[in-house]
RORO-529176 format. One record per residue (C-alpha): residue number from 1; residue in one letter; x, y, z. Coordinates in Angstrom, 1 decimal. Layout:
# residues N
SITE  resi  resn      c1      c2      c3
SITE   NUM     a       X       Y       Z
...
***
This chain:
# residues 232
SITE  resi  resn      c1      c2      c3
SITE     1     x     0.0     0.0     0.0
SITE     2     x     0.9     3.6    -0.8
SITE     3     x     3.9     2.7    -2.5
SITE     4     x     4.6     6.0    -4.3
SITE     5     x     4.2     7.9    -1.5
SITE     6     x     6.6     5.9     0.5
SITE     7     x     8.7     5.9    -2.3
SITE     8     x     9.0     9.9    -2.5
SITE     9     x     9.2    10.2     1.5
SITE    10     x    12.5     8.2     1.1
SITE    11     x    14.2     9.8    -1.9
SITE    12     x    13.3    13.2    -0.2
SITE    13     x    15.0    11.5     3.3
SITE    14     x    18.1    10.4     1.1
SITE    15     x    18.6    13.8    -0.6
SITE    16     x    18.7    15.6     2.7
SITE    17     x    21.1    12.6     4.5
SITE    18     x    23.5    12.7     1.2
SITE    19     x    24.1    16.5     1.5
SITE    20     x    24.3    16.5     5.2
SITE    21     x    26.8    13.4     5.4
SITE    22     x    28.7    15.5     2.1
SITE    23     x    29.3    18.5     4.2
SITE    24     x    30.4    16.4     7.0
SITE    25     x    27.6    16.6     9.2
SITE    26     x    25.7    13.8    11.4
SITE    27     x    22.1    13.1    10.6
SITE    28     x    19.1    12.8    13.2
SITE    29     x    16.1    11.3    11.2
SITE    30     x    12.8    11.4    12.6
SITE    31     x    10.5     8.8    11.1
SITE    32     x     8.2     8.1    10.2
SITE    33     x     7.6     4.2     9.5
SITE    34     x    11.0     1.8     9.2
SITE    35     x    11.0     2.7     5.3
SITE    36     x    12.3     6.1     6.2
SITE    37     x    15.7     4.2     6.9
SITE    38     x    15.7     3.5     3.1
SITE    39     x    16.5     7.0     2.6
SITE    40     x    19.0     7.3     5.0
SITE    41     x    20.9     4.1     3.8
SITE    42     x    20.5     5.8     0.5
SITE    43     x    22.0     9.0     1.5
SITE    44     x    24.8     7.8     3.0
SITE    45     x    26.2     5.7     0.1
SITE    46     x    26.3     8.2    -2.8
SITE    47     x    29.5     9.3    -2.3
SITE    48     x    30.7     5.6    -1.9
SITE    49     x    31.5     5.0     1.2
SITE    50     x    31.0     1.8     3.6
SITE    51     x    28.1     1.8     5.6
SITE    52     x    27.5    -0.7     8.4
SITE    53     x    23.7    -0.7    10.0
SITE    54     x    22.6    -1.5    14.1
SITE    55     x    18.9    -2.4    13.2
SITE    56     x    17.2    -1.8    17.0
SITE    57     x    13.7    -3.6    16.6
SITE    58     x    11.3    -5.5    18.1
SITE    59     x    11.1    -7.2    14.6
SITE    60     x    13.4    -7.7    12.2
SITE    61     x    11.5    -6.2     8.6
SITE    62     x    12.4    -8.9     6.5
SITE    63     x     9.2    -9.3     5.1
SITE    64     x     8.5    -9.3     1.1
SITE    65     x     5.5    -7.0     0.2
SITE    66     x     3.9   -10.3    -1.4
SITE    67     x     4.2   -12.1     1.8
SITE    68     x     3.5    -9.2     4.2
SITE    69     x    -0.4    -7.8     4.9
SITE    70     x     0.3    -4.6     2.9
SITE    71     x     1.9    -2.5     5.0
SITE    72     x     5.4    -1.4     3.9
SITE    73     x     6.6    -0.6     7.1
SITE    74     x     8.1    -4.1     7.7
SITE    75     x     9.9    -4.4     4.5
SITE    76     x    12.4    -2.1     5.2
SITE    77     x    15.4    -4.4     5.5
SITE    78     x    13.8    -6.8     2.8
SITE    79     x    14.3    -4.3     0.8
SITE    80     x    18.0    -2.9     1.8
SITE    81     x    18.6    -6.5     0.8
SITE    82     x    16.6    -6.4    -2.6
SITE    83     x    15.3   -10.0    -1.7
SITE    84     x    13.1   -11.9    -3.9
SITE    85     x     9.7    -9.8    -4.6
SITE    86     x    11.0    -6.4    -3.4
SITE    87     x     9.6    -3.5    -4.8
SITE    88     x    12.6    -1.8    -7.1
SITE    89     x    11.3     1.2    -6.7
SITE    90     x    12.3     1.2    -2.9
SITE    91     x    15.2    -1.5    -3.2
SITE    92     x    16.6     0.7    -6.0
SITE    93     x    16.6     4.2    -4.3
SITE    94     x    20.5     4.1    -3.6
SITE    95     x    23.6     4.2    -6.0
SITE    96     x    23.6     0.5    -6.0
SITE    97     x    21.2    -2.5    -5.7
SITE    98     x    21.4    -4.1    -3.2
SITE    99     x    22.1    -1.1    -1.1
SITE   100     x    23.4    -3.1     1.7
SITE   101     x    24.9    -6.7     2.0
SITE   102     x    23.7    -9.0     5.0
SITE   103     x    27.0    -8.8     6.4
SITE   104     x    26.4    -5.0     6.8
SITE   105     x    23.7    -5.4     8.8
SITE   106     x    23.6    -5.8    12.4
SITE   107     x    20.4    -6.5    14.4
SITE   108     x    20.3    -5.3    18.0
SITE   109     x    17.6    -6.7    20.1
SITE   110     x    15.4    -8.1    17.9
SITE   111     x    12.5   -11.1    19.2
SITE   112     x     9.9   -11.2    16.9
SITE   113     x    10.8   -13.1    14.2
SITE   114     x     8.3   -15.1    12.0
SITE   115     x     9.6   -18.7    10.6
SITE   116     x     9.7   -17.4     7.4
SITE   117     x    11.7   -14.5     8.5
SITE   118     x    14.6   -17.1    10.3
SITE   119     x    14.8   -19.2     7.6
SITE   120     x    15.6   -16.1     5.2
SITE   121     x    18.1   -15.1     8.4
SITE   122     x    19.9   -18.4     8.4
SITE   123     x    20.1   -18.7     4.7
SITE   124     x    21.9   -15.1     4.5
SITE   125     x    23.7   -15.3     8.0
SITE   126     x    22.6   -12.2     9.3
SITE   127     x    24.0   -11.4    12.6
SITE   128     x    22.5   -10.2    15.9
SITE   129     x    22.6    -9.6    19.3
SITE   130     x    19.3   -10.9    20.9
SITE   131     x    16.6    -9.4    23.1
SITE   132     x    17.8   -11.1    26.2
SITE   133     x    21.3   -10.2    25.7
SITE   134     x    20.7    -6.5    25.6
SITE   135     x    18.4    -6.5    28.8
SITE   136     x    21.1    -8.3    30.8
SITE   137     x    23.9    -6.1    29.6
SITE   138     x    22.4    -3.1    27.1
SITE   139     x    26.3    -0.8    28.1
SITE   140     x    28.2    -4.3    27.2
SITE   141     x    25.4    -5.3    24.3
SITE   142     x    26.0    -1.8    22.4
SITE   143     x    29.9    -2.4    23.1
SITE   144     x    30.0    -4.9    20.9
SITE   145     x    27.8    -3.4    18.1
SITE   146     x    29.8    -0.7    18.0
SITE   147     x    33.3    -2.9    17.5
SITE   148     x    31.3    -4.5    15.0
SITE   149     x    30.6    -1.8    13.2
SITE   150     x    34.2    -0.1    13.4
SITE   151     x    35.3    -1.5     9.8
SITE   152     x    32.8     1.1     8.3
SITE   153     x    33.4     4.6     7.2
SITE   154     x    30.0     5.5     8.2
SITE   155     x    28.1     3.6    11.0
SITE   156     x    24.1     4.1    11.0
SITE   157     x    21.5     3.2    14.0
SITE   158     x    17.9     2.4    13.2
SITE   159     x    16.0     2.7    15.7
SITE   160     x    12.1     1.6    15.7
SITE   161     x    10.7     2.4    19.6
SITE   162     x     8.7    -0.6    18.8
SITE   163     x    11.5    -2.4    21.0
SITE   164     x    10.6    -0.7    23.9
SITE   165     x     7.9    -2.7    26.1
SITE   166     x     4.9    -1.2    25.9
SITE   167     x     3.4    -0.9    29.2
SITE   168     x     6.9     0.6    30.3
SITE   169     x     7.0     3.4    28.0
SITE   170     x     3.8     3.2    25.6
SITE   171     x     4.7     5.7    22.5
SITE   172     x     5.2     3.2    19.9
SITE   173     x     3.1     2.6    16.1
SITE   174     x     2.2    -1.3    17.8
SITE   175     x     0.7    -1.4    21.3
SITE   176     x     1.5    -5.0    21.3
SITE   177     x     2.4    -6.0    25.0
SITE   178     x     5.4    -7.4    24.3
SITE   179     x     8.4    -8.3    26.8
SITE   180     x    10.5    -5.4    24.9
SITE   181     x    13.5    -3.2    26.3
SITE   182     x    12.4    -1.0    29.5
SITE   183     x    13.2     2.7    28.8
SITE   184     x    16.3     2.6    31.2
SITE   185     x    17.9    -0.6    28.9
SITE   186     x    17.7     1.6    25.5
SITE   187     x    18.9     4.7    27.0
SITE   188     x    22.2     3.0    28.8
SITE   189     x    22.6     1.2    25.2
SITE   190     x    21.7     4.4    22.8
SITE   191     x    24.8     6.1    24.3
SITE   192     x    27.6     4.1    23.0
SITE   193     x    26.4     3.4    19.7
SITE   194     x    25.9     7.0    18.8
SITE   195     x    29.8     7.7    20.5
SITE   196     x    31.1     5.5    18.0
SITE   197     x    33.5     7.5    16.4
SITE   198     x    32.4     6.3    12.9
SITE   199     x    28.5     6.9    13.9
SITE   200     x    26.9     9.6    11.1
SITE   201     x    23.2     8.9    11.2
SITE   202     x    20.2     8.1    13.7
SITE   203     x    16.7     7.4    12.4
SITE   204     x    13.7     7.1    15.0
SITE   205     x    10.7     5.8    13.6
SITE   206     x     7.5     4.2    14.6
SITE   207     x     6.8     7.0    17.0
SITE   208     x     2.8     7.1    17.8
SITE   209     x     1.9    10.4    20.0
SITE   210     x    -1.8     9.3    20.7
SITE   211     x    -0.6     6.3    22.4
SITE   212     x     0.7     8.2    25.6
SITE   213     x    -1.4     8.4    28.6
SITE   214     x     0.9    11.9    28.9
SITE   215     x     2.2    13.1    25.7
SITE   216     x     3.3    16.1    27.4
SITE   217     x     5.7    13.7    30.2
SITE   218     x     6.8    11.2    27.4
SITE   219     x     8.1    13.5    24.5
SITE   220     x    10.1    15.2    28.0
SITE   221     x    11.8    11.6    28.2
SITE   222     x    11.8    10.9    24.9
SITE   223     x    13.6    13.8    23.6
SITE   224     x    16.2    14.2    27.4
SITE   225     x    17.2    10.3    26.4
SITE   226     x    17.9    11.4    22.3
SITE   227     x    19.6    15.0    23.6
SITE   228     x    22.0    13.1    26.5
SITE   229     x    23.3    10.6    23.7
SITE   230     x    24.0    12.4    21.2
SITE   231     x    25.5    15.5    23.2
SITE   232     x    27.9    12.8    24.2
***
């Protein structure tokens, strides 16, 4: 659904990223669904260099438009790959196609994964550090992230608030009630990626307004945890 329209948000998203990232500057995306990170990916490779993605979701977007219910918004990473019945106009929005390989991808936290979506991750051996891992040690989880992703020129951070449990902090797109991060785990793990000195690029998507019982109260902790990180 709404293809075109997700297809302009993104090319407009990558026009911005590319001339920000060519003037040397970092990027703070706010989504937005997960397509948004299309762009960024987008922006960030057209001057050609390496670009390494921490994917922090709940899910893990590998869904096909043909096998998904419609919605776009959890194809994004299908279509970073250019699997097997992605759209080209999404998959192709970058200098090359695929934009990214599934070595370049790192997935940080990630729980909900459909059996279609783990076969596709153990064919490709994509990598990632699990749920459970980053609530026991988010500082130590986002350590190693970040020495994975020191081989790039450019290191990027998706984040979809999805992977925050929703009855601890409920702002997300999905009100499922799942076991996700508290706020507390993201914010000590958020810090370190975005120090990274190769770090060049944050997206936040998924955000929902109308699912805050104080709007006012969560956008105050939202934005103190987004300011504290990347003022560090």
């Amino acid at each position: 659904m709404n293809l075109d329209a997700v297809r302009r948000t993104a090319a407009g998203v990558a026009n911005r990223v590319g001339d920000a990232l060519a003037d040397g500057e970092a990027v703070l995306v706010l989504g937005g669904d997960c397509t948004v990170e299309l762009g960024t990916v987008a922006g960030a490779l057209r001057d050609e260099q390496s670009v390494g993605l921490i994917y922090i979701d709940f899910d893990v977007d590998l869904n096909a438009p043909e096998t998904s219910d419609g919605a776009l918004d959890w194809t994004g990473v299908a279509h970073l790959l250019d699997l097997p019945g992605a759209e080209g106009e999404l998959s192709g929005l970058g200098p090359r196609r695929p934009m990214l390989a599934p070595a370049d991808i790192l997935y940080f936290a990630a729980d909900n994964i459909t059996p279609a979506e783990l076969k596709v991750m153990r064919a490709l051996d994509l990598k990632g550090i699990g749920l459970a891992e980053v609530k026991a040690d988010p500082i130590g989880a986002a350590r190693r992230a970040v020495a994975w992703g020191a081989r790039y020129n450019r290191l990027l951070i998706h984040l979809d608030v999805d992977v925050l449990s929703f009855t601890d902090f409920p702002i997300a797109e999905n009100v499922r009630r799942c076991d996700g991060l508290s706020f507390e785990a993201l914010s000590a793990a958020l810090a370190p990626l975005v120090a990274a000195p190769n770090w060049r690029a944050l997206t936040v998507t998924e955000v929902n307004p109308d699912h805050a019982p104080d709007e006012r109260e969560a956008f105050c902790r939202l934005n103190a945890m987004l300011s504290q990180a990347l003022s560090a």
